[in-house]
C-alpha positions as CSV (number, residue, x, y, z in Angstrom):
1,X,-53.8,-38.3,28.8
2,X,-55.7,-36.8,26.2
3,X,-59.1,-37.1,25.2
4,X,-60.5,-36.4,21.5
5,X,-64.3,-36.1,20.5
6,X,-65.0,-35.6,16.8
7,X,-68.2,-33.8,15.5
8,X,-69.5,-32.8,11.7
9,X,-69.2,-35.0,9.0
10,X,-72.2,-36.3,7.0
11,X,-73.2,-37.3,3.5
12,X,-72.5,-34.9,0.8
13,X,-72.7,-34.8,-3.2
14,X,-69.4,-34.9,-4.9
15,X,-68.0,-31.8,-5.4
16,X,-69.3,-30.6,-2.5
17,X,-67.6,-29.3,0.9
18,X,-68.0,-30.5,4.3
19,X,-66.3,-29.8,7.9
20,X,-65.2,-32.2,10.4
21,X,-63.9,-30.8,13.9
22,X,-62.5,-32.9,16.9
23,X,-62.5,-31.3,20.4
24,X,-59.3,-32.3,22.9
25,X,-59.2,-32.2,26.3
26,X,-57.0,-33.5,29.5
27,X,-52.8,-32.8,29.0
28,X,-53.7,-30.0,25.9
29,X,-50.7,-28.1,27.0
30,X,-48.4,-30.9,26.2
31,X,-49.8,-31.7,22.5
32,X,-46.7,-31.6,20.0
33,X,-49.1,-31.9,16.8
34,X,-52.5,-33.2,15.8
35,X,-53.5,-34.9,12.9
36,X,-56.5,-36.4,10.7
37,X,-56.7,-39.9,9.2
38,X,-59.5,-41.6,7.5
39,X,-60.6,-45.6,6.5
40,X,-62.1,-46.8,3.9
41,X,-64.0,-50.0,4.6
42,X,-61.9,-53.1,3.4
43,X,-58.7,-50.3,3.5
44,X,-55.9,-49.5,5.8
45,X,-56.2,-46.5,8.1
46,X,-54.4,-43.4,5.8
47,X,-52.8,-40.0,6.9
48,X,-54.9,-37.2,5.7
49,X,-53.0,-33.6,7.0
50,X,-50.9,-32.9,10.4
51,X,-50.9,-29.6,11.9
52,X,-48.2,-28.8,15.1
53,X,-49.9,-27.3,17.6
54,X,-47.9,-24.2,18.8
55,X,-46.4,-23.4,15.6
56,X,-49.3,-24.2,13.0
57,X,-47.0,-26.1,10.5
58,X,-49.1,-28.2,8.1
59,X,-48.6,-31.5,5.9
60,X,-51.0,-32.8,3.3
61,X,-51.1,-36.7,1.9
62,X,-50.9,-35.7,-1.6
63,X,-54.5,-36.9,-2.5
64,X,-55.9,-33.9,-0.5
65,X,-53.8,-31.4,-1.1
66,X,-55.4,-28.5,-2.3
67,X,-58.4,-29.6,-1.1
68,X,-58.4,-30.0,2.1
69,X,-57.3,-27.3,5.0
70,X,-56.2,-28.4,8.3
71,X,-56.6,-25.9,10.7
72,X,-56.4,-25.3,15.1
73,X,-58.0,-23.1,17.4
74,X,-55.5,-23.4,20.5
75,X,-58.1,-21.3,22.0
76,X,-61.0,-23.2,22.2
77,X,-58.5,-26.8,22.0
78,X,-60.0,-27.8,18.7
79,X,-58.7,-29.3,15.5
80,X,-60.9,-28.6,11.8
81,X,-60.3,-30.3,8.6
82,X,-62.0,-28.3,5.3
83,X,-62.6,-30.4,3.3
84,X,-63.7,-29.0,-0.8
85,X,-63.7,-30.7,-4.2
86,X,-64.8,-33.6,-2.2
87,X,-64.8,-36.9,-4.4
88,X,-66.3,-40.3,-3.9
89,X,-62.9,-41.8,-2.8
90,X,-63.1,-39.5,0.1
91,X,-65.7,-41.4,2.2
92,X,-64.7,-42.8,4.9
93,X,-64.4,-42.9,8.4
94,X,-62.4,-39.6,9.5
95,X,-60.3,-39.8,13.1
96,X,-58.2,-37.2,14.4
97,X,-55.2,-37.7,16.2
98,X,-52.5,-36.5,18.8
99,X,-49.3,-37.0,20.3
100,X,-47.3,-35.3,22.7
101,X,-43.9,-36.0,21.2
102,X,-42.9,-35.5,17.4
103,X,-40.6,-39.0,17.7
104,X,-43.8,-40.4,19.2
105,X,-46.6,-42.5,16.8
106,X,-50.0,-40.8,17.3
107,X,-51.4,-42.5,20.6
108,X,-54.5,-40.2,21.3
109,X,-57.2,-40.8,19.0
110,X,-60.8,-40.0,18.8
111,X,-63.7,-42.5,18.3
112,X,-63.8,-41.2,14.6
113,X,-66.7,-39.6,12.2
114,X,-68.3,-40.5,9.2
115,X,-68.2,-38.6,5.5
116,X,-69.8,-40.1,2.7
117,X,-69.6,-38.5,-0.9
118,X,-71.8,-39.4,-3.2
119,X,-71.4,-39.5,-7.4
């Protein structure tokens, strides 16, 4: 098992930047990638950026790309997600993610962090 905690987020202005990080704990050592998602209210839960754990290959949806920067510290077992440029159509409720097998859907998540942008 693996547990997820996420911490950061917030209300910022648009064009604005803001961090969200999510802590994992339990079977860390047997993480294939991590990821970040985000829901709109009234919306579908979307893919944000994927980052493998051992290797460090990222993936952007193209609506953040450029913008945002996923990042891990293997270290200290903690996903980041930099987000700049922020725009309105960013807010929403940020989860991260993991999975222990790349054929696997994403069956770890945290309880998921808010980010508001305001116009």
């Amino acid at each position: 098992q693996v547990q997820l905690a996420e911490s950061g987020g917030g209300l910022v202005q648009a064009g604005g930047s803001l961090s969200v990080s999510c802590v994992a704990s339990g079977r860390t050592l047997s993480i294939y990638d991590m990821a970040w998602f985000r829901q709109a209210p009234g919306k579908e839960r979307d893919f944000v950026a994927t980052v493998t754990w051992i290797g460090g290959t990222t993936y952007y949806a193209d609506s953040v790309k450029g913008r945002f920067t996923i990042s891990r510290d293997r270290a200290k077992n903690t996903l980041y997600l930099q987000m700049n440029s922020l725009k309105p159509e960013d807010t929403a409720a940020y989860y991260c993610a993991a999975r222990l097998n790349a054929k696997n859907e994403y069956n770890y998540w945290g309880q998921g962090i808010q980010v508001t942008v305001s116009s």
